[in-house]
N, C-alpha and C positions, 0 to 999 in steps of 0.2 A: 058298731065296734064293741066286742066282748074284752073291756079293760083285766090285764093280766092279774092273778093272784099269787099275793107270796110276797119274798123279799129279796132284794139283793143287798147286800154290805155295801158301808161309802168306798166309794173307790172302781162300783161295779153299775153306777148306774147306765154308763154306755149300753151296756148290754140288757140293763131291762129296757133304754130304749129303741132298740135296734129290734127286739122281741113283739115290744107292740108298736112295733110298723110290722111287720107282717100281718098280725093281727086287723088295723086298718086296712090295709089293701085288701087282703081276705075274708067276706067276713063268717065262712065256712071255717078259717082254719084254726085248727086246734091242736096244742099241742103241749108238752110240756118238757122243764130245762134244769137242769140242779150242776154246781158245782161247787168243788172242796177244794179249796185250798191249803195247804198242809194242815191235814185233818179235818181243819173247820170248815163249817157250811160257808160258802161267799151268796150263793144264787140258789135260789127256787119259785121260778115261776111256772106256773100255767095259764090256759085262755084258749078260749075261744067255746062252742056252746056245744061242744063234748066232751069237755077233757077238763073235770077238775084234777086238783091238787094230788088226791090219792087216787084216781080212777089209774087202773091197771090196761095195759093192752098190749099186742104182740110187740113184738124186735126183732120178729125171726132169725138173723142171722150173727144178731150181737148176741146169743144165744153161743156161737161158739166161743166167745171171748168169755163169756160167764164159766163156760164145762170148761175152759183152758187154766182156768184159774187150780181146779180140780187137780189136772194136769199137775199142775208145779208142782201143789203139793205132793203129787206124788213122786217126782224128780226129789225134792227137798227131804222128802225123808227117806231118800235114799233105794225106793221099791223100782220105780222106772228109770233107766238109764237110756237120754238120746242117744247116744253112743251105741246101744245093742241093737241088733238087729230083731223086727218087730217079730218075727219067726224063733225067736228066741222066749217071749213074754205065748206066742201063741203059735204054736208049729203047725197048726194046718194052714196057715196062712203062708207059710213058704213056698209054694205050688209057682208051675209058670214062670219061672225066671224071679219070685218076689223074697225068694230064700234070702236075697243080700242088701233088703231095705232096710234103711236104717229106722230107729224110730221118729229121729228129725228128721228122717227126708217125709215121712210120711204123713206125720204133723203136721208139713210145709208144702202141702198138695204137689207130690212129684210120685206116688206110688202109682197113682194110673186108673187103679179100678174107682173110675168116677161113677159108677153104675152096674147094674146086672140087666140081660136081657128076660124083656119083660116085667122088669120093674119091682119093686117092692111094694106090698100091700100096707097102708098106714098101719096095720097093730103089728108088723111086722120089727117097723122100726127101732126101739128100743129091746128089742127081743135076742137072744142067743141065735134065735134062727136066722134074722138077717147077716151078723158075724159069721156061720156055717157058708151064708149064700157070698159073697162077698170073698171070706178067702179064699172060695176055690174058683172066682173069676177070674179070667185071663186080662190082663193089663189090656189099657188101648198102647201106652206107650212103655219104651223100657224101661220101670219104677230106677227112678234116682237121675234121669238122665233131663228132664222138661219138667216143668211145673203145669198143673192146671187147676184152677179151682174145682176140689169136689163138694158141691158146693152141700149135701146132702148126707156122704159117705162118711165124710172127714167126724161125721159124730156117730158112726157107727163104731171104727176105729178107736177113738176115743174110749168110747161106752165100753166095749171088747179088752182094751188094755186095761182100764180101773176095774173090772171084775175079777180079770186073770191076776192081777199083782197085789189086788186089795182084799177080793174077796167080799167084795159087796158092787151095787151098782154108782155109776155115777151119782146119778139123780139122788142117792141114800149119803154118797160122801158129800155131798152140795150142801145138803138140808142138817145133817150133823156136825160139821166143820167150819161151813161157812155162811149160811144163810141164815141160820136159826141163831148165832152164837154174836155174827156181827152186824146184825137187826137189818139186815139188807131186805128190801120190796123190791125182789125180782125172785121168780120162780121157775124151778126145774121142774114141771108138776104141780098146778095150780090145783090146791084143794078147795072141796067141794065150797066149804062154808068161804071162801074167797069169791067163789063166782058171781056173787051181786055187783063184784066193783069193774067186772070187766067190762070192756068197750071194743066190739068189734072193728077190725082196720078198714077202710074204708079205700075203696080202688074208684074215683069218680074219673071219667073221663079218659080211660083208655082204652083205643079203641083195638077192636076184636085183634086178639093174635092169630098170624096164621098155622097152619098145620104144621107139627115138628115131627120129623121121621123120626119112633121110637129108638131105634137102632143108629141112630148119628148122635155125633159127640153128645149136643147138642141135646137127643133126649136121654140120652144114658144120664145125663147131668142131673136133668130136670124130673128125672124118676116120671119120663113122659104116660107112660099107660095109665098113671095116678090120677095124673092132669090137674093136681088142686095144689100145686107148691105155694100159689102165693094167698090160698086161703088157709094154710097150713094152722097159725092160734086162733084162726076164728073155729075151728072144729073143736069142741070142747074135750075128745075121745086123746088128740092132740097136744092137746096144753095140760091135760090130767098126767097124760105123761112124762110130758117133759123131753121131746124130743131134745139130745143136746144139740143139733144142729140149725134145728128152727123152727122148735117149740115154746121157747121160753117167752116169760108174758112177765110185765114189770111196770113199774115208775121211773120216771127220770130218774128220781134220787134214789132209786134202787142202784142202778147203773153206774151212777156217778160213788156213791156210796162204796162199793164191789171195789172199783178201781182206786178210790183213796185207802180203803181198810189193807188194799194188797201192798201198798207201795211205804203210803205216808202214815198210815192209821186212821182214825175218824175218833171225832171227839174225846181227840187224848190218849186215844187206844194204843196199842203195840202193831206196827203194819204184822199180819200172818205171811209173809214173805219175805224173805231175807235177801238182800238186794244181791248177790251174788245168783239166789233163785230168778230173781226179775233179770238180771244180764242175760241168762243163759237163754229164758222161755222169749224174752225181747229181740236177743239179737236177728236182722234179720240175714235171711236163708235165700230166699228167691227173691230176684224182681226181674221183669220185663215182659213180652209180650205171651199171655196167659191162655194157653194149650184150650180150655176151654169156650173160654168168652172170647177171644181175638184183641182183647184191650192191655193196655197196659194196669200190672198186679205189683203186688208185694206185698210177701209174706215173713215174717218172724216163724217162731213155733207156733203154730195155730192162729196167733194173733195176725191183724192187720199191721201194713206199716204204711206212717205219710208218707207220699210220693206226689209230683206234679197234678195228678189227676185225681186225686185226694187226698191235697192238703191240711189234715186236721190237728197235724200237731209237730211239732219238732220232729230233730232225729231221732231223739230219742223215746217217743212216746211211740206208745202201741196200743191196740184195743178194736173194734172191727162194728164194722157200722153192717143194718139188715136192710133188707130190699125193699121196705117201703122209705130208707132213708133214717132211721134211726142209726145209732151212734154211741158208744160208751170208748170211753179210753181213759189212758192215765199219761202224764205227760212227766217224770220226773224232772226236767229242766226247772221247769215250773211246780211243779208242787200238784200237781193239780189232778181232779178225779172229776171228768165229762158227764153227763148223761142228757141225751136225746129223744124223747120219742112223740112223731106227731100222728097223730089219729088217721089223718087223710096221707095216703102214698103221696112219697114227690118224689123228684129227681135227685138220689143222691150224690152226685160227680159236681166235683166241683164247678162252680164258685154254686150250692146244694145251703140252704138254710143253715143246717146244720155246722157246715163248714165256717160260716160266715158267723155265726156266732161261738161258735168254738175260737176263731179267731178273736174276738172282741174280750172273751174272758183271758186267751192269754194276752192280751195287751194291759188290762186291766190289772191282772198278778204281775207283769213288768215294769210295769208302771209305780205299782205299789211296794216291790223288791227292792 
């Protein structure tokens, strides 16, 4: 057993021991845990015999909660309006019936274009060209009317809006505003002299996928012709970038950090979000059974929401876990800023690690309230 490192505040030790019983059971698994409670740290462990303290690795898809953060701010000072329609911010995107999306419907995976046939080449991604390719695709379904997770698109969009209304890229608003300013370890764009601390994510034990028809939902989703989505931050060409969809490569307490600086502050600080901001990007938009995957979803503006099938946090918390099962969110009930990421994929649906200790910290801040 690789005994955990770090600390947690009194009040918290449930949860560092709940942290190394994984650890015992496993003795591959590695991962690591950080949480804030209004503002201040309560939790930071790691463990296991790849993942210290500051070792950085992928989140893939808590990557859109990070660029969502982007988002507000650009709601909050007043440049993006959910309310307009996204053909408004970028008219060749009105094509095909998408002239009358809103920009929260399309925030809230209900536009359609989960995909282009034939796929997007990875340096395409972050690029003007994918935006070109994208809005003049035909919906699968009628934008505004079903929801489906895109699970790839949704940070093209993104990317496409903060150029057109800000005039710079995402990944340059991240690093200027939010990342560099409120010492968050998590990256849009992982630079060079960073790369010694990264750790590739680790897929053991799952066995071969079968063939997915390019041209079904299915691959339109999974940018199938690519065929590497879920080795997406081990490609270094990838996390240099900063894909905002699921490129981003981080620390627990990066994650957890991001989402207490937005709400509550961090160490004393001023949250960069004005709770009025965090109502509007939180509330959620869609939920039920999810046009893409066939599960049941729920979405906020870009963020995730708890639901039965991923219970991570109250009503009111929000924040969106990635596919090898990482996890960041902010829960204001509680006061509290998440962060999750374990080295080796697991299962993230509940009752999912993650959840389970996501759980034990807010009993811990209830307990202590």
């Amino acid at each position: 057993m690789h005994a955990p490192e770090g600390f947690v505040a009194p009040g918290y030790e449930n949860v560092q021991d709940l942290f190394a019983s994984f650890l015992q059971e496993d003795p591959q698994y590695s991962a690591q845990l950080a949480a804030y409670q209004d503002g201040v740290q309560v939790v930071r462990l790691a463990g296991g015999p790849e993942m210290a303290p500051d070792s950085l690795t992928g989140a893939y898809s808590c990557s859109k909660g990070v660029a969502a953060m982007v988002v507000a701010l650009l709601v909050q000072d007043g440049l993006l309006d959910l309310d307009q329609t996204v053909a408004h911010y970028w008219p060749e995107f009105g094509v095909h019936g998408k002239d009358q999306l809103l920009v929260r419907q399309a925030l809230s995976h209900q536009a359609g274009v989960i995909g282009v046939e034939g796929g997007f080449d990875l340096a395409e991604f972050t690029s003007p060209a994918a935006a070109a390719r994208l809005a003049a695709a035909v919906p699968a379904w009628q934008p505004g009317r079903q929801f489906g997770y895109h699970a790839l698109t949704i940070g093209i969009i993104m990317e496409e809006l903060c150029r057109r209304v800000a005039g710079e890229t995402l990944q340059e608003a991240y690093e200027r505003r939010i990342r560099a300013p409120y010492g968050v370890d998590f990256f849009l764009g992982l630079p060079e002299e960073e790369e010694a601390r990264y750790r590739d994510v680790i897929y053991a034990g799952i066995p071969e996928q079968p063939w997915v028809d390019p041209l079904s939902l299915e691959g339109l989703n999974s940018n199938a012709p690519v065929s590497t989505i879920m080795e997406l931050p081990n490609i270094r060409a990838v996390r240099a970038a900063g894909m905002s969809a699921a490129g981003g490569v981080g620390t627990a307490d990066g994650l957890a950090r991001l989402y207490a600086a937005c709400t509550t502050g961090a160490d004393g600080g001023t949250p960069f979000l004005k709770p009025a901001t965090v109502d509007l990007m939180s509330r959620e938009q869609v939920w039920g059974l999810d046009r893409s995957s066939g599960l049941d979803n729920a979405f906020a503006v870009v963020f995730m929401k708890p639901h039965p099938s991923r219970n991570f946090g109250s009503h009111r918390a929000f924040g969106h876990e990635g596919a090898n099962a990482a996890l960041g969110f902010a829960d204001p009930v509680y006061g509290l800023g998440f962060g999750y990421i374990p080295q080796r994929a697991e299962d993230g649906r509940t009752p999912g690690k993650a959840h389970r200790l996501a759980a034990e910290v807010r009993r811990s801040a209830a307990a202590l309230s």
